[in-house]
N, C-alpha and C positions, 0 to 999 in steps of 0.2 A: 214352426217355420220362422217364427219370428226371431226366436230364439239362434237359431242356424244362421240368421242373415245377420246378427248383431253379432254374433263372430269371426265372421268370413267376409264382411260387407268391402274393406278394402282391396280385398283377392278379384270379389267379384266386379268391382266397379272398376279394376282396372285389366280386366279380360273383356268385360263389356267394351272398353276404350279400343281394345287392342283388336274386337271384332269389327268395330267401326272402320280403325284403320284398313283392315285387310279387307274387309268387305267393297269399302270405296276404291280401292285398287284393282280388288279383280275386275269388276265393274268397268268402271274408268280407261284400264288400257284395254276391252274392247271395241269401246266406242274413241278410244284414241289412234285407235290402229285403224278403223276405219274412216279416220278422218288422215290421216296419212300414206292411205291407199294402199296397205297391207294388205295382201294378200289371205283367203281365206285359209290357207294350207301354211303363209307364214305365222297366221295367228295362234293355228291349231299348234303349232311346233315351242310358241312362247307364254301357250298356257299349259302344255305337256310338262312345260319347261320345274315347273314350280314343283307337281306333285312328284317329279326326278329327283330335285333338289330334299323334296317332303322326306323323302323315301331313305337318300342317303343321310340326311340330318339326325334322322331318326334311329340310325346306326352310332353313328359317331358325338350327338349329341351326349347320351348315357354317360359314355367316357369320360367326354370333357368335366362334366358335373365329378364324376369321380373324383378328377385328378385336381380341379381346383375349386370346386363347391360351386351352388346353386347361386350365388350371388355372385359373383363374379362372369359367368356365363350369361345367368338375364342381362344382365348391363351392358353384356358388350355385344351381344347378336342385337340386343333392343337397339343399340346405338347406332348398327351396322345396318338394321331395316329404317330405320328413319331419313340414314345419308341415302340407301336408293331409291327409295321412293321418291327423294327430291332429282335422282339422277334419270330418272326415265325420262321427263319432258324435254332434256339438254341434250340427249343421244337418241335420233329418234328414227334406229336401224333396226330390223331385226335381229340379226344377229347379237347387237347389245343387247335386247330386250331379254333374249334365251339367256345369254350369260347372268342379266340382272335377276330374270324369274330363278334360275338355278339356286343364284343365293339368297333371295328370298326367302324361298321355300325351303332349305337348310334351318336359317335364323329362326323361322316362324316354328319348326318342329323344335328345336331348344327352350323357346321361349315356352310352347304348351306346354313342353314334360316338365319345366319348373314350377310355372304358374300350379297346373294340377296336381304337381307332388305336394305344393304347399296346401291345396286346399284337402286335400285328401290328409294330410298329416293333423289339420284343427278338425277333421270330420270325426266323429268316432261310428261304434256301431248302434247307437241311439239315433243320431240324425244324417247317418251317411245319405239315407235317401233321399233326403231334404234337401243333402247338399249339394249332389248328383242333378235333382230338378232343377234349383236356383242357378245350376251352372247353366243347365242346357238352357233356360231361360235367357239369362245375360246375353248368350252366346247366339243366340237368335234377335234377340232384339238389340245385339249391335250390329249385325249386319241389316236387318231391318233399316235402322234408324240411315246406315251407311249412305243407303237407295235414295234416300231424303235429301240429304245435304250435294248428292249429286245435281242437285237442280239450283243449286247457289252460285254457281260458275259456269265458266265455258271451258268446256274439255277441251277445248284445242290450244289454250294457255295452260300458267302454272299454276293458278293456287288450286285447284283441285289436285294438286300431289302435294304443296305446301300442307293442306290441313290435314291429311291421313299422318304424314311425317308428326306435324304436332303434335297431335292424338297420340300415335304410339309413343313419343315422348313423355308425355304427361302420364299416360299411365300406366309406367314403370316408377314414379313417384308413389303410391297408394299399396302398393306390393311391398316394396323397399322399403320402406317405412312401416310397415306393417311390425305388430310386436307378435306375428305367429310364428315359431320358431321354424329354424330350415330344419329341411325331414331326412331324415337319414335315406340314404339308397345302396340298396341290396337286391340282389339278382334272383331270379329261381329258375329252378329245375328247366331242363329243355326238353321239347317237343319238335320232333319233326314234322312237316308238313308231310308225307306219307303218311307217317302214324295218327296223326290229325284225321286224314282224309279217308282213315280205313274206318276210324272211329264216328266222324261227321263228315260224310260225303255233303250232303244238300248245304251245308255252312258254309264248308270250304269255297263249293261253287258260286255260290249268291255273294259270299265275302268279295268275290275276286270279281263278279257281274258288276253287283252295285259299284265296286271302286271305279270302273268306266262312267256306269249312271250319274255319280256325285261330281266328277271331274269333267263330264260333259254341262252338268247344269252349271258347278261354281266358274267353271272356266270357258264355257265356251255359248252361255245365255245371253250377255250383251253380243255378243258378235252376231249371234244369230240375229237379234233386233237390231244392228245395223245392215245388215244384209237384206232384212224383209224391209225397211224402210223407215220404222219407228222410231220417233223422237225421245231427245233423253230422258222428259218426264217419262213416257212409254215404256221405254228400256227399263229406268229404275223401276216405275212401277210393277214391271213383266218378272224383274230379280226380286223383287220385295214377296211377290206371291208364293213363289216357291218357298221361300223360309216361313210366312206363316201359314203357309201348309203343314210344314211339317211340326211347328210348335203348335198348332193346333188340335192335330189328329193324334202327334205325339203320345198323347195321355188313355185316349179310349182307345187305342187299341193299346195300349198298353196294358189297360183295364181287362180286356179282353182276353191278352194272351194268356192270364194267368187263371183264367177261367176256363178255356176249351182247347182242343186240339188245336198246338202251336203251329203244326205244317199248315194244317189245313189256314189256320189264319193267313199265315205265310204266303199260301197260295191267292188266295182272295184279295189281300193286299196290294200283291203281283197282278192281278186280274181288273184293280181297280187304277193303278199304273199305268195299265196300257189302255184302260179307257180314256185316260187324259193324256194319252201322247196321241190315240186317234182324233181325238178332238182337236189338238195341237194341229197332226196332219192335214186335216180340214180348213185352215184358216180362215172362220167365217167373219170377220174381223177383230178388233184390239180385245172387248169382253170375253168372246170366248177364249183367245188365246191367256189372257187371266185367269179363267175359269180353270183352263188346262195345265195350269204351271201350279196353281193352287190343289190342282187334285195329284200332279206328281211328284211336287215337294212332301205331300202328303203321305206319299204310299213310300217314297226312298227313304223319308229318314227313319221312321218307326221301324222298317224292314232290315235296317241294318242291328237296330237294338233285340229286333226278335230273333234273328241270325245266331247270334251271339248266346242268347238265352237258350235258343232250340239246341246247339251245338253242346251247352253245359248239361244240359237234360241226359247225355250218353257221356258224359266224363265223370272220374272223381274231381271229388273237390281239389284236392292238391294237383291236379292237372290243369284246372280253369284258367290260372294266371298264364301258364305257359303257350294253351291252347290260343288263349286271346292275343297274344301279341304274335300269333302266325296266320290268324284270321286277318288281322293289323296289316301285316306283310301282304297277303295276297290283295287285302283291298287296295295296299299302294299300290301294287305291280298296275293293277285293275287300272289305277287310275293313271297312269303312264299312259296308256293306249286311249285313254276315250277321248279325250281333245283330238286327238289325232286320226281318227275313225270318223270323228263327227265333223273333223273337218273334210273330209275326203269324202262323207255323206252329203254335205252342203255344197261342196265343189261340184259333184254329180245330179245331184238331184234339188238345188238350190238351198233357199233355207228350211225348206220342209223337211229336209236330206236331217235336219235338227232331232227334230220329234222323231222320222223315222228309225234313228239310231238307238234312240230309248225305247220304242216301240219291240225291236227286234231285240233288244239285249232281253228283257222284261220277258219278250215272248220267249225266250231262250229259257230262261229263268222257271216262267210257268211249265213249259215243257219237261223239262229237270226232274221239278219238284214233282210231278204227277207220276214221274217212271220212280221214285225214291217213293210215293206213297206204295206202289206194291212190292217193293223188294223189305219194307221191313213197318213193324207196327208200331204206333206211335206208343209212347210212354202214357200213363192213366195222367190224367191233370194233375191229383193229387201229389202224387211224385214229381213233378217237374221243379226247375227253379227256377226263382223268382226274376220279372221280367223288370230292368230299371232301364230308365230313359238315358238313351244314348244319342249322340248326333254324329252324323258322318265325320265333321269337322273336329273330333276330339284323338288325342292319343290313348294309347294300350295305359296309362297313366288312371286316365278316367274310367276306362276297360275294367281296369281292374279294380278300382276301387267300384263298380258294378259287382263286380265279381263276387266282390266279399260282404257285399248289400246284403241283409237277411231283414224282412218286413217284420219277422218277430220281434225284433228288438223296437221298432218302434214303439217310439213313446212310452218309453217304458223305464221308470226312475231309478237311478242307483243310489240306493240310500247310504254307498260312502261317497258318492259325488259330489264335492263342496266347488266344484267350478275349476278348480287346479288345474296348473295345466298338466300336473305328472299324474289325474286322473284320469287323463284324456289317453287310449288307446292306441299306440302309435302305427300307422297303418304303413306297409313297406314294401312300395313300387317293383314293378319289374320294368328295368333297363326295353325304352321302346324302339321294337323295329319295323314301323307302320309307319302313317303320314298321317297327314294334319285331315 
């Protein structure tokens, strides 16, 4: 491990930064929007807005890097997220906000597939899994930290958009400067989402559930805490839970999956989800609703990594790359509709209309999976492969370099490895068509 972070440590400290930045933002223009008397249906429309934005970047992103390399693209979407973030407090319409979330969420998907091309390109297959953890680490504990610094200011001023803007500034320095070489990018084989779905029906499904799930908690949890009444510590605090939910529980069922029957985990997971949205629905005040975000951050993000492993379990290997970046896709679609369902939940049914929209997807979900356990039998544990820590917030970039995880190699020395870097493995992305 040590080993892994003393070569990637620059990569990582500056995707740490750049989870800060995006973390304080999604955060921020919910409880900004409801200090400007937005609407709960305009909210939902400008935090839709982003994973639009995710979804198309994530298309055209690939290209650009083609056409003028991975340098060139980091520095200029990094530069283009930092002028809006400063531009949201100065236009403070809806209609701006959709147009600013669209190209946010564009920039932000360019920026992962380079960041994680590079890190994937210093990872080999010795500490790929290391590298994979340390990412989804950073990448939790900068939005973590994010929920923090929201209690330094007043959201209804500016420097709470000044210091995200910084932040992503600054750490585009520590990448850039980096002496990890840029990674070559190379396309594979295609898969249709039919032929996906004949292949892994229950992936396909939860892929495209969970995409609503993720997009309702990343985008639509401060709003919800402005609505029930909570204060900004409150709100951060209420968004901080979800993520170390899921950096927490991350690892043991992880642990898990590669031990027993991955649906069944699957299911149980799903089962323990909708315990913490009943709890949510209950609002028996601020703790429990902690408790509740803590147990469904917990059960979303591991369930998207098990997803992904369950669906490899019925493919060849030389399918996986392709499969995952349509799993990718259906999550973004996913996450298109869940801001905008939850807010149409909340409109109806107040902020409980919150939890209950997780409730229902989840129970949607469990339902699913329990008609897929009798149409077909699960693979022996044995056979299955191996389950690496994934977070909703990553690209088909990181996907894949899961993909090509093999636990065997760990730890396990090459006696021509002298440290070089034309010893090192070169690992080769597939072009992403998912979201962030």
């Amino acid at each position: 491990m040590i080993e892994t972070l003393s070569r990637s440590w620059a990569l990582l400290l500056g995707v740490m930064l750049l989870m800060v930045g995006n973390g304080i933002q999604g955060t921020l223009l919910g409880i900004r929007g409801t200090i400007e008397n937005f609407s709960t249906f305009d909210m939902s429309l400008v935090m839709s807005a982003y994973f639009l934005g995710f979804l198309g970047g994530s298309y055209f992103a690939p290209k650009l890097i083609q056409r003028v390399g991975h340098v060139r693209v980091f520095a200029a979407l990094g530069s283009f997220i930092s002028a809006i973030l400063i531009m949201f407090p100065t236009m403070t319409e809806p209609w701006v906000w959709i147009v600013l979330r669209v190209a946010m969420g564009f920039c932000f998907s360019g920026v992962y597939v380079t960041a994680e091309s590079w890190l994937n390109n210093a990872a080999s297959n010795e500490n790929r899994g290391k590298a994979l953890s340390l990412y989804m680490i950073v990448q939790m504990l900068g939005v973590v930290s994010a929920q923090g610094l929201l209690n330094l200011g007043d959201p209804s001023g500016f420097v709470l958009f000044i210091v995200p803007s910084v932040l992503v500034s600054i750490a585009f320095a520590p990448i850039l400067l980096s002496v990890v070489p840029t990674p070559a990018y190379e396309t594979a084989k295609a898969m249709s989402t039919l032929e996906l779905f004949r292949l892994a029906p229950l992936s396909c499904v939860s892929s495209f559930l969970l995409g609503g799930v993720y997009s309702a908690l990343f985008g639509m949890a401060s709003v919800f805490g402005g609505q029930a009444g909570l204060t900004v510590p409150q709100i951060s605090a209420f968004v901080a839970a979800i993520y170390v939910g899921g950096l927490i529980l991350q690892f043991p069922i992880g642990y898990l999956s590669d031990r027993m029957d991955r649906r069944r985990l699957i299911l149980m997971v799903v089962g323990i989800g909708i315990i913490g949205g009943m709890l949510g629905i209950l609002q028996g005040g601020f703790y429990p609703l902690l408790v509740s975000a803590f147990i469904i951050g917990g059960a979303a993000n591991p369930l998207y990594g098990l997803v992904i492993a369950y669906a490899n379990d019925y493919l060849d290997h030389d399918d996986m790359a392709s499969a995952s970046g349509r799993l990718i896709f259906l999550n973004g679609v996913g996450a298109i509709g869940g801001p905008l369902l939850t807010g149409w939940m909340m409109g109806v049914f107040g902020p409980r209309g919150f939890f209950i929209f997780i409730v229902a997807i989840m129970a949607t979900l469990l339902v699913y999976g329990i008609y897929r356990s009798f149409r077909r039998a699960a693979p022996a544990v044995q056979d299955t492969a191996a389950f690496a820590p994934i977070t909703l917030s990553s690209t088909s970039i990181a996907v894949n370099a899961a993909v090509e995880y093999n636990p065997e190699y760990e730890d396990v020395a090459d006696p021509d490895d002298e440290g070089e870097d034309e010893d090192i493995e070169e690992y080769q992305p597939l072009p992403d068509v998912g979201r962030s």
